[in-house]
Backbone as numpy.savetxt, mean C-alpha at the origin, in Angstrom:
# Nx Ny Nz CAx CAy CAz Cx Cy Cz
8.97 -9.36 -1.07 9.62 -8.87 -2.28 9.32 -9.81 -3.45
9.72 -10.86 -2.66 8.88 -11.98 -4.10 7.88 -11.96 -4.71
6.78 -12.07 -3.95 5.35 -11.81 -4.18 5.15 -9.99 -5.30
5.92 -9.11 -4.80 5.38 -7.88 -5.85 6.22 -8.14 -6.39
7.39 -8.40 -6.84 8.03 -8.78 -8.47 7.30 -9.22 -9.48
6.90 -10.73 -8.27 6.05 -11.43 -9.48 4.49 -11.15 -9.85
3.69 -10.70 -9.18 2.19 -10.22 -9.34 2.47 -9.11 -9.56
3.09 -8.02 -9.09 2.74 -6.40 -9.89 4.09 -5.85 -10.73
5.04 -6.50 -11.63 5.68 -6.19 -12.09 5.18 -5.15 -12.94
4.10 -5.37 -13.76 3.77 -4.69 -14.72 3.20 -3.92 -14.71
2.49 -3.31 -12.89 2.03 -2.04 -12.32 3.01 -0.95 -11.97
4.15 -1.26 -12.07 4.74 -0.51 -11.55 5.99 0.22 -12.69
6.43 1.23 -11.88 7.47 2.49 -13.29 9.12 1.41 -12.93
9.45 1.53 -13.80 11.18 1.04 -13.73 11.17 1.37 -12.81
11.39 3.08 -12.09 12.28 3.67 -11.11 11.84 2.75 -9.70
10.37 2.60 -9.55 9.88 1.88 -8.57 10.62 0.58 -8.16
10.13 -0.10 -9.59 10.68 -1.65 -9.77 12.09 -1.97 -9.09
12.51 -1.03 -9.56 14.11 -1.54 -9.37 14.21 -0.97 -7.74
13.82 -0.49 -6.97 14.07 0.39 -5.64 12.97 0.05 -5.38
12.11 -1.05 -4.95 11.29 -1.40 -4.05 11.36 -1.10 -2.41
12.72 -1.86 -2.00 12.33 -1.00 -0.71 12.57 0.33 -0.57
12.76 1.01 -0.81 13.32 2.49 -0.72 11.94 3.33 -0.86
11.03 2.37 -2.00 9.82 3.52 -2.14 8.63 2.63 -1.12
9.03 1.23 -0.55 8.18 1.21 0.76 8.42 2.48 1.98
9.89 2.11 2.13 9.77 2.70 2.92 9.79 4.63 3.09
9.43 5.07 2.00 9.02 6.33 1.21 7.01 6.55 1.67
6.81 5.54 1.22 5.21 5.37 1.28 4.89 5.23 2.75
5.55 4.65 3.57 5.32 4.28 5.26 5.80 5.53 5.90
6.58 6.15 5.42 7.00 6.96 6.45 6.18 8.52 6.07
5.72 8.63 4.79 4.94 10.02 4.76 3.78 9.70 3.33
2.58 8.87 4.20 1.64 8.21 3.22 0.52 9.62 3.08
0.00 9.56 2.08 -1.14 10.63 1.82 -2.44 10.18 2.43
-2.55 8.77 2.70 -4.19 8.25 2.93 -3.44 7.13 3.35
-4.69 6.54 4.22 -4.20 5.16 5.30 -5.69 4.42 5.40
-5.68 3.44 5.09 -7.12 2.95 5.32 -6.69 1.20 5.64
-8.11 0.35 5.62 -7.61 -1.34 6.16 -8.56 -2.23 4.98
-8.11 -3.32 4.79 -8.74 -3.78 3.91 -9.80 -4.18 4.19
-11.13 -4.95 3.87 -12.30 -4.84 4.44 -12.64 -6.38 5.13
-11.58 -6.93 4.30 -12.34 -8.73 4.70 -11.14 -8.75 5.83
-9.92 -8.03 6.18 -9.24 -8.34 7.31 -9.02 -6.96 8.51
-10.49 -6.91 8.92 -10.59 -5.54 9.96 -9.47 -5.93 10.87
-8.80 -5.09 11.46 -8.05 -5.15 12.97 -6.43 -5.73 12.47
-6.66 -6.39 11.05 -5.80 -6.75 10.89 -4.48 -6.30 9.85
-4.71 -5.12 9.08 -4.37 -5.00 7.92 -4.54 -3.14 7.92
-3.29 -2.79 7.49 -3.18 -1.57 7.06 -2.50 -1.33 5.91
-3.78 -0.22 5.34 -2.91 0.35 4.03 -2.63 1.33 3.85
-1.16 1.80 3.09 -1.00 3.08 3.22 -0.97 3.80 1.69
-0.94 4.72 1.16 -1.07 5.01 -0.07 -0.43 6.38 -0.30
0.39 6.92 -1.42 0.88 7.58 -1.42 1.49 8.06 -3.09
1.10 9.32 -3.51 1.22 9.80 -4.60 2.77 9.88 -5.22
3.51 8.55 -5.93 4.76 9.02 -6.15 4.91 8.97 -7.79
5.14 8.02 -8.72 4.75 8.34 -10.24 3.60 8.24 -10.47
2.83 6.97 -9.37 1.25 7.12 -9.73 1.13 7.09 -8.96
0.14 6.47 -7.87 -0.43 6.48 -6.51 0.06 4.66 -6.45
0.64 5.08 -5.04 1.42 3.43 -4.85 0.65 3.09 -3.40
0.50 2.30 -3.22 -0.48 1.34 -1.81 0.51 0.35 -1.30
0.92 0.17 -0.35 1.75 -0.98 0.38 0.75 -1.35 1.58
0.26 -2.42 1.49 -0.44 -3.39 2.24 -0.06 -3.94 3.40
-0.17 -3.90 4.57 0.87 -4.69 5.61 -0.29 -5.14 6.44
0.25 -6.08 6.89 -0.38 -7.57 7.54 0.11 -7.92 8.97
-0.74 -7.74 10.14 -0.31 -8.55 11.49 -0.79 -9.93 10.95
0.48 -10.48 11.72 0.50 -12.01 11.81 0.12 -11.96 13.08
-1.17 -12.51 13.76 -1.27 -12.50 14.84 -1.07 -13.50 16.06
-0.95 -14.60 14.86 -0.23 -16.25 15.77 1.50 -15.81 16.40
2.01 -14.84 15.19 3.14 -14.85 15.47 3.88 -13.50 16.26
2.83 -12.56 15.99 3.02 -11.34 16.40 3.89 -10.34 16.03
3.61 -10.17 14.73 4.61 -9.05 13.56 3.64 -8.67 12.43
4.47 -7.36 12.51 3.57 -6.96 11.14 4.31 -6.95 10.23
4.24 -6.94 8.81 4.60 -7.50 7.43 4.15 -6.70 6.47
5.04 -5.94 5.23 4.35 -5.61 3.94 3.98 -6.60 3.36
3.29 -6.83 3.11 2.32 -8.25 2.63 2.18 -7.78 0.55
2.29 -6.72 0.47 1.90 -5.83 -0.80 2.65 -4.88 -1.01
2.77 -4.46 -2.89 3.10 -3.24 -2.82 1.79 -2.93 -4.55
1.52 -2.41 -4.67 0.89 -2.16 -5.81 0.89 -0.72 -6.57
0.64 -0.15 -7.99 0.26 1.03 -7.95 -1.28 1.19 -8.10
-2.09 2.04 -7.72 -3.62 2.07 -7.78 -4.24 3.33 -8.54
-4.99 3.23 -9.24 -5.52 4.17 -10.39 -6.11 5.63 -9.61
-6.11 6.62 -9.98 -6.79 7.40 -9.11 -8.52 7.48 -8.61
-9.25 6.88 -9.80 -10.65 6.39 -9.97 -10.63 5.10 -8.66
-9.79 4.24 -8.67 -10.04 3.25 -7.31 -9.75 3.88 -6.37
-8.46 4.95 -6.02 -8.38 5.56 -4.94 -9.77 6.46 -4.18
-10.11 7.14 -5.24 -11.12 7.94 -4.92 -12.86 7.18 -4.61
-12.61 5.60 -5.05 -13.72 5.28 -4.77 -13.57 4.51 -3.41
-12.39 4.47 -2.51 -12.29 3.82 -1.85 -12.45 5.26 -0.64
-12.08 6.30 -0.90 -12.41 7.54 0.05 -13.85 7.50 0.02
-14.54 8.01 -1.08 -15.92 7.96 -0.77 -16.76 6.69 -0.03
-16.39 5.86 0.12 -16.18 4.25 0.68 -15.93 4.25 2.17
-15.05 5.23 2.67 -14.45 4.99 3.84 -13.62 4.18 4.15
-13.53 3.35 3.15 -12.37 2.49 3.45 -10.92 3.23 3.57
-10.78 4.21 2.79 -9.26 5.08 3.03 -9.64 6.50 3.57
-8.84 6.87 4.41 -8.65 8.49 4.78 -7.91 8.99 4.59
-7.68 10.51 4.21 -6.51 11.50 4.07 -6.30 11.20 5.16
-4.76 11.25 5.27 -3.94 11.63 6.63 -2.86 12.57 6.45
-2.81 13.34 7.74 -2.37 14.81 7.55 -0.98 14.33 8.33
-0.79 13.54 9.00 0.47 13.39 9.80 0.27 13.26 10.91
């Protein structure tokens, strides 16, 4: 929570800001696209999901410790979304 206050305050809508977890756990439970970041394969899932703009929550196995973690929350432009589909790095997911 610390970490997206302070690095994406200014990505994100009031309604978000203020209800962070509520729109994680909004984005985790019915994401539009799911993809992993590229420098941490096996390790890292992202989920993404169309709510004032397109929002991405990042989560992280700790694997020394053995938990996974929202590590991120960001909003992402639709031009990066779409270059990250053609990319393969993200997929639609249907459920």
């Amino acid at each position: 929570m610390k970490h997206i206050k302070k690095k994406h305050r200014g990505q994100l809508s009031k309604d978000i800001f203020n209800d962070i977890l509520e729109t994680i756990k909004t984005v985790l439970k019915s994401p539009e696209y799911i993809g992993s970041h590229p420098k941490k394969p096996g390790k890292s899932v992202e989920f993404v999901k169309k709510l004032d703009d397109y929002i991405l929550v990042a989560t992280e196995l700790d694997t020394k410790k053995g938990y996974l973690y929202v590590s991120s929350l960001y909003s992402i432009k639709e031009a990066k979304l779409e270059s990250r589909i053609s990319s393969g790095r993200v997929l639609q997911y249907d459920g």
